[in-house]
C-alpha positions as CSV (number, residue, x, y, z in Angstrom):
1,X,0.0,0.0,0.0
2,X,1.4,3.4,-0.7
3,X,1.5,5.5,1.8
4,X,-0.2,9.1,1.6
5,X,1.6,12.3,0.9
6,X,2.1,14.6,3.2
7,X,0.1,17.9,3.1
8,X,0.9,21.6,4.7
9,X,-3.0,22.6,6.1
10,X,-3.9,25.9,5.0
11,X,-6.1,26.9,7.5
12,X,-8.4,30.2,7.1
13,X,-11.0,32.2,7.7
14,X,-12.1,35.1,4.8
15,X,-14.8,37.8,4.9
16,X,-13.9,39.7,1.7
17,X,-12.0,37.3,-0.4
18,X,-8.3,39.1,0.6
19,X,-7.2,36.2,3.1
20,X,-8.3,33.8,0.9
21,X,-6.1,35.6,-1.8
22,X,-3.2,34.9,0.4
23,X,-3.7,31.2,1.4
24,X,-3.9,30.6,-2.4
25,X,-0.6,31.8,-2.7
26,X,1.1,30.0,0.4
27,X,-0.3,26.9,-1.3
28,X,1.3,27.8,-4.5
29,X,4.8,28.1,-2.4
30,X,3.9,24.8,-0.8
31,X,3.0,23.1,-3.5
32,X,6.3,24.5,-5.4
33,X,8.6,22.1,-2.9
34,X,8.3,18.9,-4.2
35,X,6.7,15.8,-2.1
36,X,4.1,17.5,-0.1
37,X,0.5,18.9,-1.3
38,X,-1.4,21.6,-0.1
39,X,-4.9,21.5,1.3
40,X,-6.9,24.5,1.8
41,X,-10.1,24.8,4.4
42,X,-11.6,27.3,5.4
43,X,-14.0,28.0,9.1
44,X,-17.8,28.8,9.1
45,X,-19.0,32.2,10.7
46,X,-20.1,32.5,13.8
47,X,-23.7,33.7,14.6
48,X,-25.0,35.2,17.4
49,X,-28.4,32.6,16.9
50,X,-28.5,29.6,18.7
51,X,-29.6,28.1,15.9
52,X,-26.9,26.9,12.5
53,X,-27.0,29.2,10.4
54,X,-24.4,28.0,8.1
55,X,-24.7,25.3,5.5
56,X,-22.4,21.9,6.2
57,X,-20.5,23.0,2.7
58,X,-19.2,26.1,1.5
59,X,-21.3,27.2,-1.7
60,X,-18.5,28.3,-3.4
61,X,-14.6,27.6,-2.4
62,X,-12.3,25.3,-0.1
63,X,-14.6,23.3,2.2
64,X,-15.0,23.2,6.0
65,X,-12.2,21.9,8.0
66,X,-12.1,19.3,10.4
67,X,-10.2,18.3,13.6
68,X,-8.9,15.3,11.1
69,X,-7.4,18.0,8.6
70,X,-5.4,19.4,11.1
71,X,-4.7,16.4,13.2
72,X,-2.8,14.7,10.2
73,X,-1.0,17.3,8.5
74,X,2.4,17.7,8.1
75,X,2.7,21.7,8.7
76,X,-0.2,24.7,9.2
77,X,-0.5,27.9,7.6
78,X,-3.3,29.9,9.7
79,X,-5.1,33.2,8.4
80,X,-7.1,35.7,9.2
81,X,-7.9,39.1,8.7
82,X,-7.4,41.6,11.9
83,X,-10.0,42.2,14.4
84,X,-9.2,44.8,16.2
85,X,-5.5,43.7,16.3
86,X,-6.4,40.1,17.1
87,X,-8.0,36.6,14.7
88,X,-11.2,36.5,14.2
89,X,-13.9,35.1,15.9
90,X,-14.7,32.0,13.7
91,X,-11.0,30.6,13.6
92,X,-10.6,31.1,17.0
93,X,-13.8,29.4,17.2
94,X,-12.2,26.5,15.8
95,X,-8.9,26.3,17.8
96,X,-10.4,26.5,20.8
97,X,-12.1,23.4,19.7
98,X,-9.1,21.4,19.4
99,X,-8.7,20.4,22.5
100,X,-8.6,16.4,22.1
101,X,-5.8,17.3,19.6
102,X,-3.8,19.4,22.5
103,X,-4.1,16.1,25.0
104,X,-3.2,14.0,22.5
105,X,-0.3,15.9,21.4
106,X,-1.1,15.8,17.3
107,X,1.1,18.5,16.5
108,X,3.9,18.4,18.5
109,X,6.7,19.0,16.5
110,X,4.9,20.3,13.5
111,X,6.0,23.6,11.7
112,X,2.9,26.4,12.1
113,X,3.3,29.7,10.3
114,X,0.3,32.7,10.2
115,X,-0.9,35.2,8.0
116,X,-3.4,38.1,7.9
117,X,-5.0,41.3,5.8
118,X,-5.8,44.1,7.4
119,X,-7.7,47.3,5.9
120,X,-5.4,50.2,7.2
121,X,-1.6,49.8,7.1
122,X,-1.0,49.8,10.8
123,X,-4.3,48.0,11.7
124,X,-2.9,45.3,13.7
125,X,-0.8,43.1,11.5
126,X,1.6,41.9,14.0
127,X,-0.7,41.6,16.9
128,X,-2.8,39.0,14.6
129,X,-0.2,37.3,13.3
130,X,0.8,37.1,17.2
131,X,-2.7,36.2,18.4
132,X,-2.5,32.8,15.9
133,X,0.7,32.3,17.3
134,X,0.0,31.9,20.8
135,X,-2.0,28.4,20.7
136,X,0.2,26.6,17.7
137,X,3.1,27.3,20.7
138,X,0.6,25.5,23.0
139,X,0.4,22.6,21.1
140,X,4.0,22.4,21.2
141,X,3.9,23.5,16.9
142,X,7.5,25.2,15.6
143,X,6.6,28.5,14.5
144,X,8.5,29.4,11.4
145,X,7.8,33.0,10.6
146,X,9.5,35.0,7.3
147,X,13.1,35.4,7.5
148,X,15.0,38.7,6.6
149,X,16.8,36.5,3.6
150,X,13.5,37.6,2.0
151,X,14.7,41.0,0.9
152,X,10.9,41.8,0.0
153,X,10.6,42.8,4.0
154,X,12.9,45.6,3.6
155,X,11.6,46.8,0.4
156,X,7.7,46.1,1.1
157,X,5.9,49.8,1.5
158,X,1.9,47.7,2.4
159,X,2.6,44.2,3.9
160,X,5.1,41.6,4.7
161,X,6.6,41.4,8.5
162,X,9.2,38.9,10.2
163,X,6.3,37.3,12.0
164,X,4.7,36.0,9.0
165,X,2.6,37.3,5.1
166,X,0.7,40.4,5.7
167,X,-1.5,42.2,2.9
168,X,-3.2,45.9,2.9
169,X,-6.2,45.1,1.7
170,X,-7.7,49.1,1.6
171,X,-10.5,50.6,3.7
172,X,-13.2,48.6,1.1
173,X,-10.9,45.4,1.1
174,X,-10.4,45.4,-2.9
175,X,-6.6,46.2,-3.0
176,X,-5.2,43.4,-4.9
177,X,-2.1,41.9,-3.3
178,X,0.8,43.6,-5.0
179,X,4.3,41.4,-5.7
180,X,6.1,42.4,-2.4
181,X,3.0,40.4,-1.0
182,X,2.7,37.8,-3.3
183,X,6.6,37.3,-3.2
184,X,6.3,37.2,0.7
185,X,3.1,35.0,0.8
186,X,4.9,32.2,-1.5
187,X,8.0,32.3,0.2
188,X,6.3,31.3,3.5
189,X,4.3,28.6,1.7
190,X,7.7,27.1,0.5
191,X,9.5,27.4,3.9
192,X,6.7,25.4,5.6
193,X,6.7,22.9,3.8
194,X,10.6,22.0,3.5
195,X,10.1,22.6,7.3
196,X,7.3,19.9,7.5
197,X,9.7,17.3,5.4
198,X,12.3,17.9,7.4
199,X,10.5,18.1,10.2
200,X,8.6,14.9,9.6
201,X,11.7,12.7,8.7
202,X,13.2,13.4,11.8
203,X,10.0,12.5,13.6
204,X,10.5,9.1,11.9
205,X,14.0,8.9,12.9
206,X,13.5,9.1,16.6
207,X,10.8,6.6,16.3
């Protein structure tokens, strides 16, 4: 039997399309590293009703993912745009589900990177990328953020931080990303997954 290939999750949540923009381009880096896939999902909104709102599948784009998505990949990508500097509600929503995968410990070990859009240029990037951060560190995850060997962080004038692939999206969210951001959004894409491979062979060795 052949066994499966790995996959980097590519984990988001997107009210205006611009996250989603960016997850489509961190697959593109991951999927440019040969051996591993990509596999984007997104999260369903939250609702103040106690009743489901949502349908069980998207109507258009990546489907819903599960506590199975992210318990067997290899590496995670997380994104979201800012809320007041932090994620938003429905992917936090979802983390703080994961708790089985927490006592278990699924992703210890595992490389995590984070990414966000935010409308105004100093509308909380690095707090969000920061606020996805803090539980991949509690599920013992390796946080690879963007390192300054990308020279698109010094020349960037909208996103792109150490932390991780930003975007300015604009105050109506239709700024497309420009190619400091794509550049930056690929590149992290590409270093997550050689991280995963690596990652994951030496998970096998110690076995």
């Amino acid at each position: 039997m052949t066994a499966k290939r790995p996959y980097v999750l590519i984990l988001f949540y997107s009210r205006h399309g611009a996250t989603r923009a960016m997850a489509e381009r961190l697959a593109a880096g991951v999927e440019a590293c040969p051996g591993i896939d990509a596999r984007l999902r997104t999260v369903p909104a939250v609702s103040a009703s106690c009743e489901a709102v949502e349908p069980e599948i998207p109507e258009a784009g990546p489907v819903y993912a599960t506590l199975d998505d992210l318990r067997h990949c290899a590496g995670l990508a997380i994104g979201s745009p800012t809320r007041f500097g932090n994620m938003a509600a429905p992917l936090k929503y979802f983390i703080d589900g994961t708790i089985e995968l927490w006592l278990g410990g699924a992703l210890i070990d595992k490389p995590a990177t984070a990414f966000t859009s935010t409308s105004s240029l100093h509308g909380g990037q690095e707090t969000t990328l920061i606020s996805m951060l803090l539980p991949l560190l509690h599920h013992g995850m390796v946080y690879a953020g963007l390192p300054y060997s990308e020279i698109e962080l010094m020349e960037t004038s909208a996103g792109g931080t150490p932390y991780g692939a930003s975007h300015l999206a604009g105050t109506r969210s239709d700024r497309p990303l420009d190619e400091h951001e794509r550049t930056l959004a690929f590149a992290q894409g590409k270093r997550v997954a050689r991280l995963a491979l690596a990652l994951a062979a030496a998970r096998q060795e110690a076995k």
